[in-house]
TORPADREN-859329 format. One record per atom (N, C-alpha, C): residue number from 1; residue in three letters; atom name; x, y, z. Coordinates in steps of 0.2 Angstrom, whole numbers, plus 5000, padded with zeros to 4 digits. Example, Ala and Ser with C-alpha at 12.3 -4.5 7.8 and 13.67 -1.06 7.14 Angstrom:
2
{r 1,"Ala","N",{5066,4972,5039}}
{r 1,"Ala","CA",{5062,4978,5039}}
{r 1,"Ala","C",{5066,4984,5039}}
{r 2,"Ser","N",{5064,4989,5035}}
{r 2,"Ser","CA",{5068,4995,5036}}
{r 2,"Ser","C",{5064,5000,5039}}
! end
This chain:
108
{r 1,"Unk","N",{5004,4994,5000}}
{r 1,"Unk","CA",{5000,5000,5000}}
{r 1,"Unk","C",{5004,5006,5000}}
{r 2,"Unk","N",{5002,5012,4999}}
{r 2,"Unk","CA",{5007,5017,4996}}
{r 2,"Unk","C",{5001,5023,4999}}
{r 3,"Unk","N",{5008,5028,5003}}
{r 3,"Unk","CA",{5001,5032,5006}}
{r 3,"Unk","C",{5000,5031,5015}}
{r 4,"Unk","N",{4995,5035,5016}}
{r 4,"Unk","CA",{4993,5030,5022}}
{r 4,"Unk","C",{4987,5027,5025}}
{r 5,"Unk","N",{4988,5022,5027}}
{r 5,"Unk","CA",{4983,5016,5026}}
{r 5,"Unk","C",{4974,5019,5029}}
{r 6,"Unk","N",{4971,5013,5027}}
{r 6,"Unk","CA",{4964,5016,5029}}
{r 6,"Unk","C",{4960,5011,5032}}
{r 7,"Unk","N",{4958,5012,5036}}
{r 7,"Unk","CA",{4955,5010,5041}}
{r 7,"Unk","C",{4946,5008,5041}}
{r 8,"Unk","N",{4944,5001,5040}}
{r 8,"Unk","CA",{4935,5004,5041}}
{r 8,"Unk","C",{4934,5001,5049}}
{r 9,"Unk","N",{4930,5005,5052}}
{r 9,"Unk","CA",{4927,5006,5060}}
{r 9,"Unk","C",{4920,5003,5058}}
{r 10,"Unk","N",{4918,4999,5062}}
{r 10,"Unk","CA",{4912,4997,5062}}
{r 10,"Unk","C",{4909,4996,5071}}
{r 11,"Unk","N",{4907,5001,5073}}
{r 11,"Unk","CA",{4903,5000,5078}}
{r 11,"Unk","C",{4895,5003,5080}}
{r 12,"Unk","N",{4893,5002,5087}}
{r 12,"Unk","CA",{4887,5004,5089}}
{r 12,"Unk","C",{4885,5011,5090}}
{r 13,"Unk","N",{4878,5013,5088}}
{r 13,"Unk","CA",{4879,5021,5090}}
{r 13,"Unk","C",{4872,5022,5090}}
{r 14,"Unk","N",{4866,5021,5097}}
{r 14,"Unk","CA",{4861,5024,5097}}
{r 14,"Unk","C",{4857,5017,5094}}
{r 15,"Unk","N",{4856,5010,5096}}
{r 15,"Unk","CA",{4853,5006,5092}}
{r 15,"Unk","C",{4854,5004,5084}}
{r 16,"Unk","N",{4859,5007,5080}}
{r 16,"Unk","CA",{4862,5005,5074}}
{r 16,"Unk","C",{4870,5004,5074}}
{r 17,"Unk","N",{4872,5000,5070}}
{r 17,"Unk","CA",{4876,4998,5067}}
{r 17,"Unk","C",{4879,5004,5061}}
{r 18,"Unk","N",{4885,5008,5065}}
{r 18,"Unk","CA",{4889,5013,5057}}
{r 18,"Unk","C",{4894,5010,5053}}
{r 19,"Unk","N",{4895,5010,5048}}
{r 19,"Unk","CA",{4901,5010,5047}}
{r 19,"Unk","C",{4905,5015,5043}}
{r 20,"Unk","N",{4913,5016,5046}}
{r 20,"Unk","CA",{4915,5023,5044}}
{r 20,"Unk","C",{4921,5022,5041}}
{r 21,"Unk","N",{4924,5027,5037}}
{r 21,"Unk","CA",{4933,5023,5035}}
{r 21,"Unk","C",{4935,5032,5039}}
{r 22,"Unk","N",{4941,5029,5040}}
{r 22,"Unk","CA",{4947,5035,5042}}
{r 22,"Unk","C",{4952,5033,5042}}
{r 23,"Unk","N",{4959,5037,5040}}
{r 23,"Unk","CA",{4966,5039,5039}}
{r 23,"Unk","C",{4969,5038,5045}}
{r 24,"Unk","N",{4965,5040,5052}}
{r 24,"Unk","CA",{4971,5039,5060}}
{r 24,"Unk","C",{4965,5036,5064}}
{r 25,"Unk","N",{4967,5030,5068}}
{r 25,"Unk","CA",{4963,5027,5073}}
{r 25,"Unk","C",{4970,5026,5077}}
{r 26,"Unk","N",{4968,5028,5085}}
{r 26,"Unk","CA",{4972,5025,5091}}
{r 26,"Unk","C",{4967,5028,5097}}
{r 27,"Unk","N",{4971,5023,5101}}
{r 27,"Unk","CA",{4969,5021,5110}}
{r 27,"Unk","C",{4969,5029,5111}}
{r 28,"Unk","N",{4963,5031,5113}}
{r 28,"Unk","CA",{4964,5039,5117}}
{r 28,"Unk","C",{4966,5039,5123}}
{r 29,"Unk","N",{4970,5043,5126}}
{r 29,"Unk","CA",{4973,5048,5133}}
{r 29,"Unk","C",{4965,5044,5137}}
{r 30,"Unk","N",{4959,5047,5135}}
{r 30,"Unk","CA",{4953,5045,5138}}
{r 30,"Unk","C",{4952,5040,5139}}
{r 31,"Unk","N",{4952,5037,5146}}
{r 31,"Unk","CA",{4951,5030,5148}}
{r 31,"Unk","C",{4944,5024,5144}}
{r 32,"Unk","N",{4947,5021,5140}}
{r 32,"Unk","CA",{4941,5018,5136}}
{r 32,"Unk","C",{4938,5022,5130}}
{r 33,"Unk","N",{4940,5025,5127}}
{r 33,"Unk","CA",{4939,5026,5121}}
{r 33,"Unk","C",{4945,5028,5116}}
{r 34,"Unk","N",{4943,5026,5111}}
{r 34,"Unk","CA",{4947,5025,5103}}
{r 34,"Unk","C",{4948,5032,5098}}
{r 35,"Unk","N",{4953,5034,5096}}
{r 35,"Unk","CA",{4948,5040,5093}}
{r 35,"Unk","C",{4950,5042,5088}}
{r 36,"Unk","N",{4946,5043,5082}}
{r 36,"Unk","CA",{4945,5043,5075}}
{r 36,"Unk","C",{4945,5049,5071}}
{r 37,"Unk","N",{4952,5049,5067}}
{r 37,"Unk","CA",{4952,5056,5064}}
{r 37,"Unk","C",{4952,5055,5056}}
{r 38,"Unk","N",{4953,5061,5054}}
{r 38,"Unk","CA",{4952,5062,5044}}
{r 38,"Unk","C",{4949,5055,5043}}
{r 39,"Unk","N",{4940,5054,5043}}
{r 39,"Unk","CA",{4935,5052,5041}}
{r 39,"Unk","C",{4934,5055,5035}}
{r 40,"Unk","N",{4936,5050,5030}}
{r 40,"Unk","CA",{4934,5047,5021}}
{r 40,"Unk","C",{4928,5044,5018}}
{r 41,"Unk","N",{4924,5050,5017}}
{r 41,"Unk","CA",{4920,5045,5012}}
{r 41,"Unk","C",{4921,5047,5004}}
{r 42,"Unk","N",{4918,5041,5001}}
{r 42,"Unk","CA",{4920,5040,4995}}
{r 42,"Unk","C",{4917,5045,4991}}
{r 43,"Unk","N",{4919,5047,4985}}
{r 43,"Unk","CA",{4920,5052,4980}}
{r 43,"Unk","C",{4913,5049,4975}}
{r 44,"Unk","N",{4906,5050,4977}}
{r 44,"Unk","CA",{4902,5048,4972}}
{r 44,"Unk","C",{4899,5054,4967}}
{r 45,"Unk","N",{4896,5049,4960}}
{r 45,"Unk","CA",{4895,5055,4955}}
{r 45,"Unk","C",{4888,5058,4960}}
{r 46,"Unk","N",{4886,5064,4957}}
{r 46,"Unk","CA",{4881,5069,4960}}
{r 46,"Unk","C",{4874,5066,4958}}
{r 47,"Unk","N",{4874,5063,4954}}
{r 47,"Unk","CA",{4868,5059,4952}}
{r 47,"Unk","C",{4865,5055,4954}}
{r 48,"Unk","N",{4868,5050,4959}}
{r 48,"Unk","CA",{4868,5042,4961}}
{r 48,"Unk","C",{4869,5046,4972}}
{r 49,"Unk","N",{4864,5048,4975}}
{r 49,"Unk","CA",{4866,5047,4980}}
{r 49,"Unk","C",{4863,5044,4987}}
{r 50,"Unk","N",{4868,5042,4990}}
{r 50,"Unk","CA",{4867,5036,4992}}
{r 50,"Unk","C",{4863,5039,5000}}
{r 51,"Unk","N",{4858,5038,5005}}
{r 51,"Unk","CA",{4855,5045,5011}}
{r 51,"Unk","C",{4860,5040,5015}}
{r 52,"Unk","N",{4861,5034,5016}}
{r 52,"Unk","CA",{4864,5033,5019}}
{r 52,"Unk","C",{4872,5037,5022}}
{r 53,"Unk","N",{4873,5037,5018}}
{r 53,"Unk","CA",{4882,5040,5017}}
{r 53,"Unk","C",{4881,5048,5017}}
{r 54,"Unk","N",{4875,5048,5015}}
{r 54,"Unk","CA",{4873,5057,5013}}
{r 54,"Unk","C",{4871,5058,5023}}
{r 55,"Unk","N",{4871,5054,5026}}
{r 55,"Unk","CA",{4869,5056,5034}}
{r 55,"Unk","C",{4874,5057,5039}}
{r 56,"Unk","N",{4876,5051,5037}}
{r 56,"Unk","CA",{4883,5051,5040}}
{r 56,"Unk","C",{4888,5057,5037}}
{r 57,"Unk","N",{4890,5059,5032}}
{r 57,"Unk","CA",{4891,5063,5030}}
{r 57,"Unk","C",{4889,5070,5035}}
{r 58,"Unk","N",{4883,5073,5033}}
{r 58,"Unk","CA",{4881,5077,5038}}
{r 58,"Unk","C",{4883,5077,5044}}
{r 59,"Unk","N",{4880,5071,5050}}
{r 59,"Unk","CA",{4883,5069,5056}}
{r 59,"Unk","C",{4888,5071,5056}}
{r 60,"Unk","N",{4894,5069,5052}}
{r 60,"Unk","CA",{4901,5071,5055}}
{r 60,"Unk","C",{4905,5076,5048}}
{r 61,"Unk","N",{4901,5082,5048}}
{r 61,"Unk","CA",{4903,5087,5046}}
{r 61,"Unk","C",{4906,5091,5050}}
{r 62,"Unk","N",{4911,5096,5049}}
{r 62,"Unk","CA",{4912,5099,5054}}
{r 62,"Unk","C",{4917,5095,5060}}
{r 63,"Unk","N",{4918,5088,5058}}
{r 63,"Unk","CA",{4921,5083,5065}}
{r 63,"Unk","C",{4930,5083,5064}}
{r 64,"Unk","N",{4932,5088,5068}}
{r 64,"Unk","CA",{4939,5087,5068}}
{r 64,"Unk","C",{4942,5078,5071}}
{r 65,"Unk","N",{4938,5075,5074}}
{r 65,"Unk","CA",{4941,5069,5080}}
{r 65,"Unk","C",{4935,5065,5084}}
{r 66,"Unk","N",{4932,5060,5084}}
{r 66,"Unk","CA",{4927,5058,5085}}
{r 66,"Unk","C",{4931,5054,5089}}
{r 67,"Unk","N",{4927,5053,5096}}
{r 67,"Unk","CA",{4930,5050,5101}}
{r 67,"Unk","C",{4925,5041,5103}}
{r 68,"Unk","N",{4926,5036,5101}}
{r 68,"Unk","CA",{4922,5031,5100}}
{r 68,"Unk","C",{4922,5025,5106}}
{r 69,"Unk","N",{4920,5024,5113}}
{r 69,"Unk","CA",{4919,5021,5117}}
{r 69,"Unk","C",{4922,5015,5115}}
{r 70,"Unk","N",{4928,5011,5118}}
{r 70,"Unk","CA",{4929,5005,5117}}
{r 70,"Unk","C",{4923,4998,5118}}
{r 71,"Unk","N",{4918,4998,5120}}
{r 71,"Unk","CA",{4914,4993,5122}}
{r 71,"Unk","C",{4908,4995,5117}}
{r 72,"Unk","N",{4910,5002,5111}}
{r 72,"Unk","CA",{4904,5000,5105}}
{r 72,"Unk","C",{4908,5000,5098}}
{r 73,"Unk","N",{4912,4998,5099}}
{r 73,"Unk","CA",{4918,4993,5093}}
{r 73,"Unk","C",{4915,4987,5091}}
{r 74,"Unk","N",{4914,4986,5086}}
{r 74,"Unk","CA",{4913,4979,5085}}
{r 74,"Unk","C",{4919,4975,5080}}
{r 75,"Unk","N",{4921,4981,5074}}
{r 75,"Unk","CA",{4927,4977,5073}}
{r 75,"Unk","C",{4932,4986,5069}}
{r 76,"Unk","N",{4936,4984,5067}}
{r 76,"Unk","CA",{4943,4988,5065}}
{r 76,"Unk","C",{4945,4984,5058}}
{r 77,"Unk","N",{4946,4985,5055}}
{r 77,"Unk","CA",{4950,4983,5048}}
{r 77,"Unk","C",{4953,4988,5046}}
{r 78,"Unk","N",{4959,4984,5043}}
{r 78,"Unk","CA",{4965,4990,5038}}
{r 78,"Unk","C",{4964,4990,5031}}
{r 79,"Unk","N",{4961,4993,5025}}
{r 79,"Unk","CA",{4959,4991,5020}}
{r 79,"Unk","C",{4961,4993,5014}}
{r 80,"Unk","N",{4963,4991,5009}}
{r 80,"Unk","CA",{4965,4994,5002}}
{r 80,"Unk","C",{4964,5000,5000}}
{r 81,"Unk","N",{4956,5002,5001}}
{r 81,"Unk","CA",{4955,5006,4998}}
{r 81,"Unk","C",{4946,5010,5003}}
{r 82,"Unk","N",{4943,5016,5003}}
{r 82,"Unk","CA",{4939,5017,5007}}
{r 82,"Unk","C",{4934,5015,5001}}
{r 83,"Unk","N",{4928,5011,5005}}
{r 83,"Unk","CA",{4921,5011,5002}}
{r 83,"Unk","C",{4916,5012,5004}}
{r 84,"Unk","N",{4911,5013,5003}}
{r 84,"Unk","CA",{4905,5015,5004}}
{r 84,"Unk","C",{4902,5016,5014}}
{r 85,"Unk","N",{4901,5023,5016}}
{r 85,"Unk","CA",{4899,5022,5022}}
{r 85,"Unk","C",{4892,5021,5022}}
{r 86,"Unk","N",{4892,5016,5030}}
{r 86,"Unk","CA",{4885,5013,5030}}
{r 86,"Unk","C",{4881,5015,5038}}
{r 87,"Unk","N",{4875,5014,5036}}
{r 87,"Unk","CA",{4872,5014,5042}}
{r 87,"Unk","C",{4866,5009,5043}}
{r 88,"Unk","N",{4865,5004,5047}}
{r 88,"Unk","CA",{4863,4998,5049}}
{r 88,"Unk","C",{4856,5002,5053}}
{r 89,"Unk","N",{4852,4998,5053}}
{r 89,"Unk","CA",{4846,4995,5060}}
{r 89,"Unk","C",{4851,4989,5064}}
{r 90,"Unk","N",{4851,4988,5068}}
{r 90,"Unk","CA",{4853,4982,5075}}
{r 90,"Unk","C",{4849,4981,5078}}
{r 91,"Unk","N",{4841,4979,5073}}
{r 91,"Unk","CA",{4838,4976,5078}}
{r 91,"Unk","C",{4836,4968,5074}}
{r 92,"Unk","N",{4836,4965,5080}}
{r 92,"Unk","CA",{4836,4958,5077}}
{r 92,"Unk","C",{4843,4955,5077}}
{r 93,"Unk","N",{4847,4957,5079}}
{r 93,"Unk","CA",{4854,4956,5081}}
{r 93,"Unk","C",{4857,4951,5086}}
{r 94,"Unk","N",{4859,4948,5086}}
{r 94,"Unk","CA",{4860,4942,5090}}
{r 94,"Unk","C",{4867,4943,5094}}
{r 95,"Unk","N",{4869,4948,5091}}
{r 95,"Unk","CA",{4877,4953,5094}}
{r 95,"Unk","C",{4875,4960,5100}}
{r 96,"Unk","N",{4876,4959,5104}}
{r 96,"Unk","CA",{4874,4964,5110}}
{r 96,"Unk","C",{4882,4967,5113}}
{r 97,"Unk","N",{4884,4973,5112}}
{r 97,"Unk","CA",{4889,4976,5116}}
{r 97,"Unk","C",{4891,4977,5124}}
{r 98,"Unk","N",{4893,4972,5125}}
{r 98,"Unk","CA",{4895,4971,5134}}
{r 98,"Unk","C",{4894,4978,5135}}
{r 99,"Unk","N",{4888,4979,5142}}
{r 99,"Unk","CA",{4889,4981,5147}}
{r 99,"Unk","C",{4896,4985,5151}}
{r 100,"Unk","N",{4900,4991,5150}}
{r 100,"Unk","CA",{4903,4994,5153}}
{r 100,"Unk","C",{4902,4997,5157}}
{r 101,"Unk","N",{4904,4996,5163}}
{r 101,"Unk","CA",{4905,4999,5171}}
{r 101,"Unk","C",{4909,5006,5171}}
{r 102,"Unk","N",{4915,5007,5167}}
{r 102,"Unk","CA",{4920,5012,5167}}
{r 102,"Unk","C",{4924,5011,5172}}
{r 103,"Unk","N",{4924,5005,5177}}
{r 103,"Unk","CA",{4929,5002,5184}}
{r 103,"Unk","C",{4937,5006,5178}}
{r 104,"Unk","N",{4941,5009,5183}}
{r 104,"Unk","CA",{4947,5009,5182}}
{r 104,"Unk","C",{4952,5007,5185}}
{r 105,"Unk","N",{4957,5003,5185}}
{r 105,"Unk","CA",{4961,4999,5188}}
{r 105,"Unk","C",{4965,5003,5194}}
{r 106,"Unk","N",{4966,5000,5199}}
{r 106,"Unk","CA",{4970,5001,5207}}
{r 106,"Unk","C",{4976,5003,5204}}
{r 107,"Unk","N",{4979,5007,5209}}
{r 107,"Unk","CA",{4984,5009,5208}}
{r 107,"Unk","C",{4992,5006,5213}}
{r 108,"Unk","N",{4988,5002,5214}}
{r 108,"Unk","CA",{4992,4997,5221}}
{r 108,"Unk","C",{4998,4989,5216}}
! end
């Protein structure tokens, strides 16, 4: 790959399922959370447009750095090239995001 690599995020947000590509993911200073920077969507013709991506689009206008809760990750991939962002329903899902407490470990 040539360049720098691209990442698709796929987690929970609000009873749906997003999926988003971006250019920087890492562990944040913020205990438990990931945090997602230069968000890529795909270059479509003007003609063909997708609300799905046209949403997410909007929602994350304006977003210098999205900060995304470790426990509503569902997976990370490093990928070729960025494709289409998605926005799911989760219902009917057989997959439920564990329960976080925020406990932060002893210092002893």
């Amino acid at each position: 790959m040539i360049g720098k690599p691209i990442y698709k995020v796929i987690f929970h947000n609000q009873e749906q399922v997003y999926e988003i590509f971006a250019r920087a993911i890492y562990q944040s200073e913020m205990y438990g959370f990931i945090e997602i920077e230069e968000l890529v969507f795909g270059e479509r013709s003007q003609l063909l447009v997708d609300p799905g991506e046209e949403k997410l689009k909007s929602e994350f206008s304006g977003v210098k750095r999205s900060y995304i809760p470790m426990h509503a990750i569902i997976r990370i991939d490093e990928v070729e090239k960025e494709g289409e962002a998605k926005v799911h329903e989760s219902k009917g899902a057989n997959v439920t995001p564990f329960p976080y407490g925020g406990m932060i470990p002893s210092g002893d």
